[in-house]
N, C-alpha and C positions, 0 to 999 in steps of 0.2 A: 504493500500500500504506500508506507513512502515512498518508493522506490519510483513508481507511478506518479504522485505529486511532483517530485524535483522533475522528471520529464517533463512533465506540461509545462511546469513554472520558466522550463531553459530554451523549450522549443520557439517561444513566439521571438526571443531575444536571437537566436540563434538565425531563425528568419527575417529579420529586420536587419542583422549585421550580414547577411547573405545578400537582401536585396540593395541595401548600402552599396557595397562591395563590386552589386553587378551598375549599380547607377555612373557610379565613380570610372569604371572601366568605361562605360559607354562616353560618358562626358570627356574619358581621355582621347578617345579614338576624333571627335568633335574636334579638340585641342588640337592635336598631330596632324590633323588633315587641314586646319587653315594657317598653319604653320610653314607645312611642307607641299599645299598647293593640292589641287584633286587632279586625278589621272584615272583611266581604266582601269587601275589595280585597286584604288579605294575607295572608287566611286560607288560600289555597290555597298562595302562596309559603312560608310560616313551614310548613307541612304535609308541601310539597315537599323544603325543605332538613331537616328531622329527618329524613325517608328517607334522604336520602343519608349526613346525617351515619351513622345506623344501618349502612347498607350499609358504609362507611369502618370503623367501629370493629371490621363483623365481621369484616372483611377481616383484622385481626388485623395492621394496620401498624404497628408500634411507633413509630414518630415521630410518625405525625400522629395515632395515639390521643394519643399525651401532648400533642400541641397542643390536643386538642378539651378534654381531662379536665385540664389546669391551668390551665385558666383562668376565674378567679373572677368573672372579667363574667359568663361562659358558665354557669353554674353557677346564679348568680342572676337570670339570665334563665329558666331553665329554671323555679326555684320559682315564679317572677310568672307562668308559664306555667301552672303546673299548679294557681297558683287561679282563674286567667279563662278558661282555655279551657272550652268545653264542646263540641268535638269529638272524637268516641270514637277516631279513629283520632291526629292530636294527642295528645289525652291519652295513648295506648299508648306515642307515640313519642316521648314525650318522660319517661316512666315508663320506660322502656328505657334510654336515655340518662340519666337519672341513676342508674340500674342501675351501668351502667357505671364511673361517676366513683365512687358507694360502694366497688364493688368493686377499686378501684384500688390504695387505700392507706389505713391508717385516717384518717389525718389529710385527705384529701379529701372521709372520709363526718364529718368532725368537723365539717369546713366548711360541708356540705349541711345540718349541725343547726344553727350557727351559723346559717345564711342562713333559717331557718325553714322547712327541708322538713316535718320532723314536722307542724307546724301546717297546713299547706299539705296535705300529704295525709291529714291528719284531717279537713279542709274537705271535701278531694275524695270519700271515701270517705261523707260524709254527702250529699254530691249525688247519688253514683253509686247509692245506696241506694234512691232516690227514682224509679229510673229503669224502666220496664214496657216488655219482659220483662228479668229480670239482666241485667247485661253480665260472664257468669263470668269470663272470660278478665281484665276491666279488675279487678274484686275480686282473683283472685289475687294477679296483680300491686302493685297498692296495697298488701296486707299485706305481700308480702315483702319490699318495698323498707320498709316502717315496721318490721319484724323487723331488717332489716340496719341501719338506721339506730338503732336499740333497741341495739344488741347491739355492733355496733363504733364508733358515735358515741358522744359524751361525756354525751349526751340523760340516760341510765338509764331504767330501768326504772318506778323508780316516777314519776318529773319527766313521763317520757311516759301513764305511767295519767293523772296529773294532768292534762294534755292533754286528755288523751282525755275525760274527767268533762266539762271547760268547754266544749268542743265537742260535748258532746252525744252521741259516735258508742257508747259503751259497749252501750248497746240496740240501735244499729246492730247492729256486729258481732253481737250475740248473736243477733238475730232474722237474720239471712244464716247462721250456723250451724245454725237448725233448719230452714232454707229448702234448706240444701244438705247435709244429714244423710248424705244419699247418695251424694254427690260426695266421691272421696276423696281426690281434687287442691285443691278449696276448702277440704275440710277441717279441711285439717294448718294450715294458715299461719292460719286465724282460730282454732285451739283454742290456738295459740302465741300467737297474739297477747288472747287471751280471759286467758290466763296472766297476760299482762303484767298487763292493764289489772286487773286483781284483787287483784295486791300493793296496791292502794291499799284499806284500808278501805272508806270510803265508795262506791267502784265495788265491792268483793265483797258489802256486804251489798243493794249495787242487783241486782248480779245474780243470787241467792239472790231478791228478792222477784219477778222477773222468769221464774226458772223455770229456771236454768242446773244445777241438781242433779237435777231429771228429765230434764235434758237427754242430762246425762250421763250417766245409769242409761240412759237409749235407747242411746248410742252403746255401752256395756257390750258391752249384748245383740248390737246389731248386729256390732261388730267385735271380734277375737279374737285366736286365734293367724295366724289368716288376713292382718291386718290387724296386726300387730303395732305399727306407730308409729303409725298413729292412736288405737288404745289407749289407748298411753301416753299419745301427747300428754293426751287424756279424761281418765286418771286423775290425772295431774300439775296440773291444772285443777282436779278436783274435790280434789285434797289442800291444793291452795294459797288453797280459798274458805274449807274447812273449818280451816285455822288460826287462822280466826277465831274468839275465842268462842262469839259471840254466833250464830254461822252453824253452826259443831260444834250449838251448844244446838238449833237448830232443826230442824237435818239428824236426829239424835238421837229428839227426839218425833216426826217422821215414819217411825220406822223403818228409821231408813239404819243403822242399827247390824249389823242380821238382814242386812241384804242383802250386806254389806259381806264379814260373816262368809262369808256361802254364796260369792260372790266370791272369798272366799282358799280355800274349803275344795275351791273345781272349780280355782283354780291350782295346787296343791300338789297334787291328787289329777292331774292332770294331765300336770305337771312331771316327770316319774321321774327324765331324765336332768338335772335340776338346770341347765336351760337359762337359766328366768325368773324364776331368783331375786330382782334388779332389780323385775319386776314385783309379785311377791311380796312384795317389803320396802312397794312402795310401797303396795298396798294394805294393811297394815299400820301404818303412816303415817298414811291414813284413819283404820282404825281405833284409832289410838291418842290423835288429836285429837276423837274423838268420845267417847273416856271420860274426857277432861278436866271434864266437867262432871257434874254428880250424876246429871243422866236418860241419859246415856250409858253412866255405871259400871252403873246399874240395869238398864238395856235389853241391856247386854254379861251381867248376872248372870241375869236374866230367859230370853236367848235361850238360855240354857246355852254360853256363850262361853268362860268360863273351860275349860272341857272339852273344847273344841273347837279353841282351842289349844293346849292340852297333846297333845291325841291326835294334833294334826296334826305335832306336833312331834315325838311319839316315832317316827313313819314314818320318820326319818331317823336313822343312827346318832349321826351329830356334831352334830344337833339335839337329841337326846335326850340326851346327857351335858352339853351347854352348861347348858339348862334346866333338869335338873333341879341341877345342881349352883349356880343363882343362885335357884332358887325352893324351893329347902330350908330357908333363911337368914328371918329377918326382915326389916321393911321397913327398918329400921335398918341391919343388914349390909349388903343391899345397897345402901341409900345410899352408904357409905362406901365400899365398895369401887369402886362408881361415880366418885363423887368422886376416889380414891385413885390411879386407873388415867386413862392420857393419853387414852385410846379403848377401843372393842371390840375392838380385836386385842390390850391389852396383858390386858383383863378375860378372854377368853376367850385366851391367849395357848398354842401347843401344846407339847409337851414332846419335843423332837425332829423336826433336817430332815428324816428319812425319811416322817413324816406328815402332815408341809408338803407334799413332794414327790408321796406319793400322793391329796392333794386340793386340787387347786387351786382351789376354789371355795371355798376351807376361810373365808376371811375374809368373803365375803359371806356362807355360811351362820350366823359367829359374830355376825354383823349382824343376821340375821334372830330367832337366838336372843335376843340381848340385846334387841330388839325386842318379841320374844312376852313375855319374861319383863319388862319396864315395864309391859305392859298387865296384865300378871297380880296384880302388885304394886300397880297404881295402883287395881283393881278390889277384891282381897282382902289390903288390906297387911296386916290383923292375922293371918291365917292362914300357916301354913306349906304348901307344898307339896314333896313328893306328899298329897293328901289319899285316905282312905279311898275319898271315893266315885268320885274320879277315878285309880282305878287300871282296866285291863281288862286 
């Protein structure tokens, strides 16, 4: 009977120092092979041990995940990996596996940008590009892992647009976005990552010459209420090219002004139960960087816009008292009271919990008001509204 006891007691420890043993072996073969470079002799082995590491992590073992994912040999052996390999199932496995290490802790996807992942799969992503037919499933991947690395590494946002420009992949991405219009899984992670790479100037007005604002009128049409985040992601893209001057000014004389409008006038005719507000503000956004520039305010006065947000606005009760009570005022008032006020909830602020309480959507609609009512100002500052001919 003891004798029984001390085996159980030795067995699970004996197993754990066994699977140890084989982790550590596999992570050396890892080590050796982006050391000494991959060839036909260890291409199968280095192929072999990322499987299993894979298998190990999904296992979900909490020790010997944190042996694989703290360690900084391990790590940079992977990025040396994912700029020499050009084998597709490799590359996956080893794009999983640093999956994994991002996802760990921030300070371990801080490491992967220190050790040059972003560069490494900006490279990658300009190979994979290259390759006849897609490899969708390798694209996904590649962007999500440069998204997680974007967003909880120390990289930012614009440092990586800037990457992305000297690598060359900025056309990449965009041209695999019209390639896979249709795919709603590739989608999402290159319209996020189209985002990023845009905050850079010199990448937004590349992609504007390139075709990324029909682009996005296509995805408009295509996706909807049906499709709700790929939408967004779309519109968030197209709001974030057009802060640009010089891209407002040209979006503008192509008519993005009319469209924009027709745009908000099917979201709000739409919306009843005040779901997509969000959506609503954003396109609004649009169009509010598109009347920054003179052919924008003309093409907003031209399309009969100014009217078209007032009437949209009076559809709504708390739309219709916001607006008309900041577009009564001159462009002067409401500058100051703009100024004067910490935000839209202090400018449009209500008078009484009981009508807080009966609209909770009350702040984002004070948003959308203070929204309508900049465009209106920034289009007819000398005029007061309500005017005569926009009353109905």
């Amino acid at each position: 009977m003891h004798k029984t006891q001390m085996m159980a007691n030795t067995t699970p420890s004996r197993t754990s120092a066994h699977c140890s043993s084989r982790v550590t072996g596999l992570l050396q073969i890892i080590e050796r092979s982006a050391g000494a470079g991959l060839d036909d002799k260890n291409l199968d082995s280095v192929s072999q041990a990322t499987s299993k590491i894979l298998r190990i992590l999904g296992q979900q073992e909490k020790t010997l995940s944190e042996s694989i994912v703290r360690k900084s040999k391990v790590s940079q052996a992977l990025v040396t990996l994912l700029m020499t390999t050009q084998d597709v199932s490799l590359h996956l496995n080893t794009i999983h596996i640093l999956e994994h290490i991002a996802s760990s802790s921030n300070s371990k996807c801080t490491r992967l940008v220190r050790q040059g992942a972003p560069h490494a799969l900006l490279r990658s992503i300009a190979a994979t590009s290259r390759v006849r037919p897609l490899l969708e499933e390798l694209c996904i991947r590649q962007h999500l892992l440069l998204l997680k690395l974007a967003v909880k590494g120390t990289t930012g946002e614009k440092k990586l647009a800037l990457k992305a420009r000297l690598c060359g992949v900025v056309t990449v991405t965009l041209d695999l976005a019209k390639q896979c219009i249709n795919n709603i899984d590739l989608s999402t992670p290159l319209l996020q990552v189209l985002k990023i790479y845009a905050s850079n100037s010199s990448n937004s007005v590349s992609l504007v010459k390139n075709g990324v604002l029909n682009l996005m009128e296509r995805y408009f049409s295509l996706y909807g209420k049906q499709n709700i985040a790929v939408f967004r992601h779309a519109l968030d893209l197209y709001t974030q090219v057009l802060s640009f001057r010089s891209n407002a000014s040209k979006a503008a004389s192509s008519g993005a002004t009319r469209k924009m409008l027709d745009l908000y006038v099917y979201w709000t005719d739409m919306d009843k139960l005040q779901k997509f507000i969000q959506v609503r503000k954003s396109i609004l956004n649009s169009v509010k960087h598109l009347v920054g520039n003179e052919s924008g305010r003309k093409a907003l006065i031209k399309s009969d816009g100014i009217a078209i947000l007032y009437a949209t606005a009076k559809q709504s009760d708390e739309m219709k008292q916001e607006i008309q009570r900041n577009c009564t005022s001159n462009q002067m008032d409401f500058k100051v009271r703009c100024t004067n006020s910490t935000g839209p909830q202090e400018l449009f602020k209500k008078t009484g919990s009981e009508q807080q309480a009966a609209n909770p959507n009350g702040k984002a609609i004070d948003n959308l008001a203070l929204t309508c009512s900049q465009i209106i100002r920034k289009s007819m500052p000398k005029l007061c509204l309500p005017i005569p001919s926009l009353h109905g």
